[in-house]
C-alpha positions in Angstrom: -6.4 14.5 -41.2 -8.9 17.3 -40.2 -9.6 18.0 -36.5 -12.8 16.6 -36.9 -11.2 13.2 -38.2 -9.4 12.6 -35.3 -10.6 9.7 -33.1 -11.8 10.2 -29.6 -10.6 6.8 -29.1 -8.5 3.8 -30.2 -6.5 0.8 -29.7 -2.9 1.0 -29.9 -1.4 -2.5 -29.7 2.1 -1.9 -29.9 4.8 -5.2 -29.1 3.9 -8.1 -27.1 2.8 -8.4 -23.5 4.8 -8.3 -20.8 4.9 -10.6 -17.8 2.7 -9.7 -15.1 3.5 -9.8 -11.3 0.8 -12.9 -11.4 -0.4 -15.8 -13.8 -3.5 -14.7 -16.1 -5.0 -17.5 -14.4 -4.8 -15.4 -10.9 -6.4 -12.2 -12.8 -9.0 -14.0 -14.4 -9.8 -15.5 -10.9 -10.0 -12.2 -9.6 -12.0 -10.9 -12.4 -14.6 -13.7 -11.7 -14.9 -12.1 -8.0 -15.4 -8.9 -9.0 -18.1 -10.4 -11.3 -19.6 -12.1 -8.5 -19.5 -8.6 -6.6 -21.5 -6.9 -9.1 -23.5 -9.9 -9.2 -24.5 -9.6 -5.8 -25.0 -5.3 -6.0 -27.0 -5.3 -8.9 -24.1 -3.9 -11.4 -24.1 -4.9 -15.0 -20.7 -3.2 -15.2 -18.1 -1.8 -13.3 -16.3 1.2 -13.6 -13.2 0.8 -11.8 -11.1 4.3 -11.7 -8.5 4.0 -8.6 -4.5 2.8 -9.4 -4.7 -0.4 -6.7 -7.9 -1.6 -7.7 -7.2 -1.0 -11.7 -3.5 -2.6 -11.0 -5.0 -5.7 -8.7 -8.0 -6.6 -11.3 -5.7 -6.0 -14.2 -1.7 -6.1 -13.6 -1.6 -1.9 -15.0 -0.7 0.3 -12.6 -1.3 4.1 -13.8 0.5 7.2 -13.7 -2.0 10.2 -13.9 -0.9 13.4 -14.1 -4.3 14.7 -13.7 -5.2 12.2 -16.3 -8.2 9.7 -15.6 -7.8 5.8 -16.3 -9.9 3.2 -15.8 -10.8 -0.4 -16.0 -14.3 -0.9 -17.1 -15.2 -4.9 -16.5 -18.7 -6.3 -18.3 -19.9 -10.3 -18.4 -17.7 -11.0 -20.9 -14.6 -8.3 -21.0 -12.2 -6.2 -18.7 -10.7 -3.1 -20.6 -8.3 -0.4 -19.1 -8.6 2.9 -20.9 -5.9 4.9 -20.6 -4.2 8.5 -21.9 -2.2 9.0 -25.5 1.1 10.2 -23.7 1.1 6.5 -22.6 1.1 4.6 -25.8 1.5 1.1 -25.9 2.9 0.4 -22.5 -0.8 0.2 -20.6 -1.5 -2.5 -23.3 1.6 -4.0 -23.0 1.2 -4.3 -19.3 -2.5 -5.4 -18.7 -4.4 -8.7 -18.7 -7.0 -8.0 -21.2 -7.6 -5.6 -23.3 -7.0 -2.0 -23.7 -8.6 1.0 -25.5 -6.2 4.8 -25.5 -8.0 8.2 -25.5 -7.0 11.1 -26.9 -7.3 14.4 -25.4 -8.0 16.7 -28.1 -11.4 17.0 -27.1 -13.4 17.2 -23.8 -14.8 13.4 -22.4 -12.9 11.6 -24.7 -12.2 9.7 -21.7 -15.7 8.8 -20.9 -16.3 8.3 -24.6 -14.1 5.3 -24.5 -15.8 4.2 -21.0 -18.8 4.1 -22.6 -18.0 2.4 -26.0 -17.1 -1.0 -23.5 -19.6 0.0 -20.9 -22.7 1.1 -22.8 -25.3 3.3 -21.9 -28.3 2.8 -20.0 -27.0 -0.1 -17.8 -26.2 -0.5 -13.8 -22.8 0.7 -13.5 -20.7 0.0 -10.2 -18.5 3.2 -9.6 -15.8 3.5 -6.7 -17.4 5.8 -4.8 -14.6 6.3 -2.2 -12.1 7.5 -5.2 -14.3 8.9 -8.0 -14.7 13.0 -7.9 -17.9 15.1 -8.0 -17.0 16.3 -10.9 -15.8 12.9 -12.8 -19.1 11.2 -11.1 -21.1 14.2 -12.8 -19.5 13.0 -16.4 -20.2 9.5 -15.5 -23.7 10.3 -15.4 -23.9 12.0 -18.1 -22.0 10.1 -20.7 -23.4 6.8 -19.7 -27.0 7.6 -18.8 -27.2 4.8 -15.9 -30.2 3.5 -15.3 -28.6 3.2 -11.5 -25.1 3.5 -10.0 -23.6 1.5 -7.0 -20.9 1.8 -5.0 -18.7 -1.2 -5.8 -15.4 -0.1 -3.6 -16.9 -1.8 -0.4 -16.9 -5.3 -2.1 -13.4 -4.7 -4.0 -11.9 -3.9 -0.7 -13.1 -6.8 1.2 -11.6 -9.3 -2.1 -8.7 -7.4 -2.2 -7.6 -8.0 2.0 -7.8 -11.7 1.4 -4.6 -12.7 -0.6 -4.0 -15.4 -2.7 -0.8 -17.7 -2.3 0.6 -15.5 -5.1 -0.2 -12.2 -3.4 1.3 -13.6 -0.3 4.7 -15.2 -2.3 5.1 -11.6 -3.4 4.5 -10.3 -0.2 6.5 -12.5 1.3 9.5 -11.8 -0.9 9.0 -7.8 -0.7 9.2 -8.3 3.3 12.8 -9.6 2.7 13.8 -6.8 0.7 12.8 -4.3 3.2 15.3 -6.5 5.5 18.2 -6.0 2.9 17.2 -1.8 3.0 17.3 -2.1 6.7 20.9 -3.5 6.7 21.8 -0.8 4.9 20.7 1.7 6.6 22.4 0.3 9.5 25.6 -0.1 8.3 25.0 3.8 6.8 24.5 5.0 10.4 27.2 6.9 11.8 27.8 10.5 13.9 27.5 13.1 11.3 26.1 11.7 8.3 22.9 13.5 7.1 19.4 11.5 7.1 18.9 11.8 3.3 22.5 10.1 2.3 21.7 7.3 4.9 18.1 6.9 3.2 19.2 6.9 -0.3 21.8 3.7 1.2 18.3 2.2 2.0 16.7 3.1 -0.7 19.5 1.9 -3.2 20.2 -1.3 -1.6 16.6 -2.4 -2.4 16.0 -1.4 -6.0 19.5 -3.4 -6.7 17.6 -6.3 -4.9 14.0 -5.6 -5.8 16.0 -5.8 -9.8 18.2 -9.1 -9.3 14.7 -10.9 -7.7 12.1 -9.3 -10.4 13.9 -9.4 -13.4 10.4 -8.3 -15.5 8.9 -6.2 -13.1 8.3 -2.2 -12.8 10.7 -0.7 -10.8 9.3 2.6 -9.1 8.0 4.0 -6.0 10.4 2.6 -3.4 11.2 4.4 -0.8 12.9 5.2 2.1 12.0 7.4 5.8 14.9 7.9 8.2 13.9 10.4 10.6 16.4 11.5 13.6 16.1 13.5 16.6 12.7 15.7 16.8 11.7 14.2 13.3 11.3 11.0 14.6 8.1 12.5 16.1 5.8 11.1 13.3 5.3 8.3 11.4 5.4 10.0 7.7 7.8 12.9 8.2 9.7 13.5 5.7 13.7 12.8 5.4 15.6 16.2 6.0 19.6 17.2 5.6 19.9 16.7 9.2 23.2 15.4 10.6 23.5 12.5 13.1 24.4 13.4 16.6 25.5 10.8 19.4 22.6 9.8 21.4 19.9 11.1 18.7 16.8 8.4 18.5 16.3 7.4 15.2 13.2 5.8 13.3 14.5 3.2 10.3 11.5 3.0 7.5 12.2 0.9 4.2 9.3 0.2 2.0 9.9 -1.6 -1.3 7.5 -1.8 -4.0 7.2 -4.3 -6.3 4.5 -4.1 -9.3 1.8 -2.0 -6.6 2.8 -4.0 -3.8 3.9 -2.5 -0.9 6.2 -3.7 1.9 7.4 -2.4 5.1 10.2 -2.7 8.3 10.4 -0.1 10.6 12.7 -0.1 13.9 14.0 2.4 16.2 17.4 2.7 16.6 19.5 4.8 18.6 23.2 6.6 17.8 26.2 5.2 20.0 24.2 4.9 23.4 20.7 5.5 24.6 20.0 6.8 27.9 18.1 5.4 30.7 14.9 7.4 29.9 14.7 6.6 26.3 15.6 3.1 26.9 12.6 2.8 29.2 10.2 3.7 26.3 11.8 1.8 23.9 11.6 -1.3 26.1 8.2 -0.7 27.1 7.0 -0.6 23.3 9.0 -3.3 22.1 7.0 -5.2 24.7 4.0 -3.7 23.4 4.7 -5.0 19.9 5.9 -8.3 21.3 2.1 -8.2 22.9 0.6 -7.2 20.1 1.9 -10.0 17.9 0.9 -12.6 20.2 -2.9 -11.6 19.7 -2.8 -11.9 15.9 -4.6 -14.9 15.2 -8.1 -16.3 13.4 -10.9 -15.5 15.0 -10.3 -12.4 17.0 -11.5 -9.3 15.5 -9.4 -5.7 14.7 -10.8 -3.8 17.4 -10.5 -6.8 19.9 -6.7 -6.9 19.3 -6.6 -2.6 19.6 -8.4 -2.5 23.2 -6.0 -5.0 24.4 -3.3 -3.7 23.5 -4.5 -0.3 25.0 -5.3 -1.9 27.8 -1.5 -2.8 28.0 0.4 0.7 27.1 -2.6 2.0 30.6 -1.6 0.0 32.6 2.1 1.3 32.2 0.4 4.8 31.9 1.9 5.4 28.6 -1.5 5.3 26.1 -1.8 9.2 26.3 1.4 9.1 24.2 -0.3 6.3 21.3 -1.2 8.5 18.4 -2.4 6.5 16.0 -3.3 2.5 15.0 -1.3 -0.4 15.7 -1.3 -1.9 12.1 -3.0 -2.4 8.7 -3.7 -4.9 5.7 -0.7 -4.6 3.2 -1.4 -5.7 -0.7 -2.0 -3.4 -3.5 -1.3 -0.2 -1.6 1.2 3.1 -1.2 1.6 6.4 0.6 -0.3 7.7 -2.3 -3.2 6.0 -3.3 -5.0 2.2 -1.5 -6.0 1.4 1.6 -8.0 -1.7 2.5 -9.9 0.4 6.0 -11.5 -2.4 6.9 -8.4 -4.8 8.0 -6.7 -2.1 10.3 -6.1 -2.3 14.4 -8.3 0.4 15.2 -11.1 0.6 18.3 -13.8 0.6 15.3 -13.0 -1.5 12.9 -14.5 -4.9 13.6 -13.5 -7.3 11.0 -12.5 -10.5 12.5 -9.3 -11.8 11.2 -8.8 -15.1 8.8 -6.4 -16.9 7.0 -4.9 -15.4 4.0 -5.1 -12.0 5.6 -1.8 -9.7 5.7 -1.4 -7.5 8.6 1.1 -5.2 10.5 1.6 -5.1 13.9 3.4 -1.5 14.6 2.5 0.6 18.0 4.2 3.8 18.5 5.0 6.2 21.3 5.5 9.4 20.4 7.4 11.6 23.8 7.3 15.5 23.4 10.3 17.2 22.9 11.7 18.2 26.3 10.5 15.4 28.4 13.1 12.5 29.4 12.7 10.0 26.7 11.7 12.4 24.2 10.9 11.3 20.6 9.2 8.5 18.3 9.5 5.3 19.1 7.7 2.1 16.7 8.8 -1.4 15.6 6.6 -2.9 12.7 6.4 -7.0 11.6 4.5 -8.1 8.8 2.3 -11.2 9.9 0.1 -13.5 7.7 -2.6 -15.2 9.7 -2.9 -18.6 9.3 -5.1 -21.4 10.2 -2.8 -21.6 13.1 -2.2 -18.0 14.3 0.2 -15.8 12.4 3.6 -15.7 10.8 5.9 -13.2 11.2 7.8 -12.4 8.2 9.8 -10.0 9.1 13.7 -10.6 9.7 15.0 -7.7 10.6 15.7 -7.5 14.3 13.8 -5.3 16.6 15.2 -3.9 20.5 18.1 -2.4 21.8 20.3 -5.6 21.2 20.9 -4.7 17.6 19.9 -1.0 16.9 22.6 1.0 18.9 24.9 1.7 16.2 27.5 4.1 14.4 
């Protein structure tokens, strides 16, 4: 075959499919929103290019490597496109079809985007994940007669879960309780934060395995901070060994097929003194608070002032420094977010049923005043017609997270 033979594109069908996190009934339901959202913008198609909303429209969740995939959904079909160094596991691993690009020549890619998507047409782009640059090649492969941003509407179908999404969710919760276990029984004087997160992180790919027998197993993850690292909520896990006294800040979060789960607790080494147990109490009453409000009805940035209102009037806001929770779903540290369900002063969505949310303040002292370091607790609540359920079992406060 000459280099002018080769195809820019093809389908690679190789084995049979694998089962999905969810029935192909729940992704054709899906599907049939998204139709309804392009519908409603004017789109004839959609371009889909981000990992959580290719993986929640279509069960495929990518791995780029500077590579650019897709889902490009029509009237009638929804077709992931994806690179040659993945072979027959996209196909293997979507609901629909899929179509592989090679990369021997430039906008091969966009060549296979456009063999499903046509030219000409209104296409529906996610305009909060597509580059410049790929938008550029967009435009000029497919010669849209107009583009829309479609990323506002996915977002709002994606923060409203289905009772699959929130069986899955459910179940994810309880293996971030099983990491947390571990990690406490891993806490002692001297032991270094990484060997006490990989006890975490172990315990809960053994579980996330025996639970989800078919499922992809990567991307879980574990944060235990001590000491001056507890200061943030994303610092990374260091060598550092466990002193007597030190605060600590317990993070598990399992993922299971794109969805992501979460506990978080501070914990404390042997004893905590008087100043640090101040704080801690004080935010455990704050999360305690916070839980309460979580209910139908009452809107993000209803639930954020009052719980402001709260940490004043114990004239501890100035050390809040940064939301009190957010949707969970098809989401990482690396790629989703569903914005619009998070407890921030402007976000105004008004909670409903079938929404996931976290409730997580954190204080964060500076180093060298009494009390110093990060303190948060985090639940996972659905809202329900009633108010919301906590799903979280892992206990929070100083009755259980003094150890070693």
């Amino acid at each position: 075959m000459s280099q002018t033979d080769r195809p820019a594109f093809y389908r690679f069908h190789n084995g049979d499919k694998a089962p999905l996190p969810f029935s192909p009934q729940e992704y054709d339901t899906r599907l049939m929103g998204l139709r309804s959202a392009m519908d409603a913008t004017g789109a004839d198609v959609a371009v889909l290019t981000s990992m959580q909303n290719i993986a929640y429209y279509s069960g495929f969740l990518y791995c780029s490597f500077g590579r650019p995939y897709a889902l490009v959904v029509t009237a009638s079909e929804a077709v992931t496109i994806s690179a040659g160094i993945d072979a027959g596991q996209p196909w293997r691993r979507c609901h629909g079809d899929n179509i592989t690009y090679t990369d021997w020549a430039r906008d091969n890619f966009w060549r296979a985007v456009a063999h499903v998507a046509g030219q000409g047409r209104a296409v529906g782009y996610e305009g909060d994940h597509l580059t410049l640059a790929q938008k550029g090649r967009l435009d000029a492969v497919l010669a849209p007669r107009e583009t829309v941003d479609i990323a506002p509407a996915t977002m709002q179908q994606r923060m409203r879960k289905s009772p699959a999404e929130i069986a899955l969710i459910r179940a994810g919760a309880q293996v971030a309780d099983v990491g947390g276990y571990a990690i406490r029984d891993a806490v002692r004087e001297g032991v270094r934060e990484i060997d006490v997160a990989m006890a975490g992180r172990d315990a809960m790919e053994l579980e996330i395995a025996k639970r989800f027998p078919d499922a992809e197993y990567r991307d879980t993850w574990v944060w235990f901070q001590s000491g001056l690292n507890t200061d943030g909520a994303h610092n990374p896990v260091t060598a550092r060994r466990l002193e007597r006294g030190d605060i600590l800040s317990l993070n598990t979060f399992p993922m299971i097929s794109g969805y992501y789960t979460a506990l978080e607790r501070t914990m404390f080494v042997g004893e905590v003194d008087d100043a640090s147990l101040a704080i801690w109490q004080a935010n455990v009453a704050a999360h305690e608070y916070g839980m309460s409000l979580l209910k139908p009805g009452v809107s993000c940035a209803d639930v954020t002032h009052a719980i402001n209102a709260f940490l004043a009037e114990r004239d501890l806001l100035q050390y809040r420094s940064f939301g009190y929770g957010h949707s969970f779903g098809v989401l990482s540290h690396y790629y989703g977010r569903e914005a619009g369900l998070e407890l921030r002063e402007d976000i105004d969505t008004v909670l409903e049923p079938g929404m996931v949310i976290s409730m997580e303040p954190m204080l964060t002292i500076p180093q060298g005043r009494p009390g110093a370091g990060g303190y948060r607790e985090h639940d996972i609540l659905i809202v329900s017609d009633e108010g919301a359920e906590d799903i979280t079992g892992y206990p929070y406060g100083v009755g259980y997270n003094v150890v070693g």
